[in-house]
C-alpha positions in Angstrom: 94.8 71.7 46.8 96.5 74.6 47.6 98.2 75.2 51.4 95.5 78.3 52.5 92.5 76.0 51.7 92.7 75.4 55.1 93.7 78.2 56.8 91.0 80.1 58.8 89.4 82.9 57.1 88.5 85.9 58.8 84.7 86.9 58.1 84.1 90.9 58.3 80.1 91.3 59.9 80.0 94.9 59.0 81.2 98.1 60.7 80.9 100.0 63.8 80.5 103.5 64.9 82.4 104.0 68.8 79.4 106.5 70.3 80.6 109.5 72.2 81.2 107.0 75.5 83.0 104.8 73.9 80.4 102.2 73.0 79.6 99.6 70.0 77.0 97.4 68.9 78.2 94.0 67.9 76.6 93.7 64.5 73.7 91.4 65.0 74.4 88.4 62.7 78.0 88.6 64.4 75.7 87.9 67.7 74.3 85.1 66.2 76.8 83.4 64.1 79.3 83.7 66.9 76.5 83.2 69.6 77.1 86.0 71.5 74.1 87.2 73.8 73.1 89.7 76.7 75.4 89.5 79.7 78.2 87.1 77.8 81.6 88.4 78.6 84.1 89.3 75.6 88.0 89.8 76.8 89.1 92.8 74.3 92.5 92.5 73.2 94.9 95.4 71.2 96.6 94.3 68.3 100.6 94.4 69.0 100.9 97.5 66.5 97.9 99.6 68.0 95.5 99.4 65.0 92.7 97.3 66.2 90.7 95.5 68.7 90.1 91.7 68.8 87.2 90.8 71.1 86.9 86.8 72.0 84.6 85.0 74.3 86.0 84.3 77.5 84.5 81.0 78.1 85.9 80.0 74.2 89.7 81.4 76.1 89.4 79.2 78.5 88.1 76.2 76.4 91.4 76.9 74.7 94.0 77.2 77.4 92.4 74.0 78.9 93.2 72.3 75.6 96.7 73.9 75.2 97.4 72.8 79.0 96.7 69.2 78.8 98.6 69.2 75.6 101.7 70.6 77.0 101.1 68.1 80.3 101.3 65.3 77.3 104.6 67.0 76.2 106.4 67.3 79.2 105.5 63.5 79.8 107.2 63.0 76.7 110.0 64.8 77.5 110.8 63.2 81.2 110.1 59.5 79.9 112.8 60.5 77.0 115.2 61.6 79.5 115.1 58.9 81.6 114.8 56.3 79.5 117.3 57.0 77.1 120.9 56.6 77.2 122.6 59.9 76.4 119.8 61.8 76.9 120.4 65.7 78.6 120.1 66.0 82.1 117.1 68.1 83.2 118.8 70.9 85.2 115.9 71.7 87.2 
């Protein structure tokens, strides 16, 4: 099996034209693949070399900071029972 088997693929819904105001229309089997409906609210976010726009759901942002929280709460557990449970260990300098 080879290593990008499981790496997430990118799927490309189509194309969009930006109107005169500035506005798109999310390709509609984009809307309903990614379940995106009337009134949901997208964060858009630049590429760090200016070339495109990534739009994600905020409640699918939050889902994953929540995740990424309790995991570094886990971590830091980790870390203080390490340090004071073993000999040698650094000293936490906070």
């Amino acid at each position: 099996m080879d290593a990008n088997d499981n790496m997430p693929k990118f799927k490309v819904y189509g194309s969009m034209v930006v109107s005169p105001r500035g506005q798109v229309v999310i390709p509609a089997n984009a809307r309903k693949e990614l379940n995106i409906g009337s009134g949901d609210t997208l964060l858009a976010c630049g590429t760090p070399h200016g070339e495109g726009l990534l739009l994600l759901k905020v409640d699918a942002v939050e889902r994953i900071l929540s995740v990424m929280s309790e995991q570094l709460d886990t971590i830091g557990k980790l870390v203080k029972d390490y340090r004071s449970g073993v000999k040698g260990a650094p000293e936490d300098e906070t």
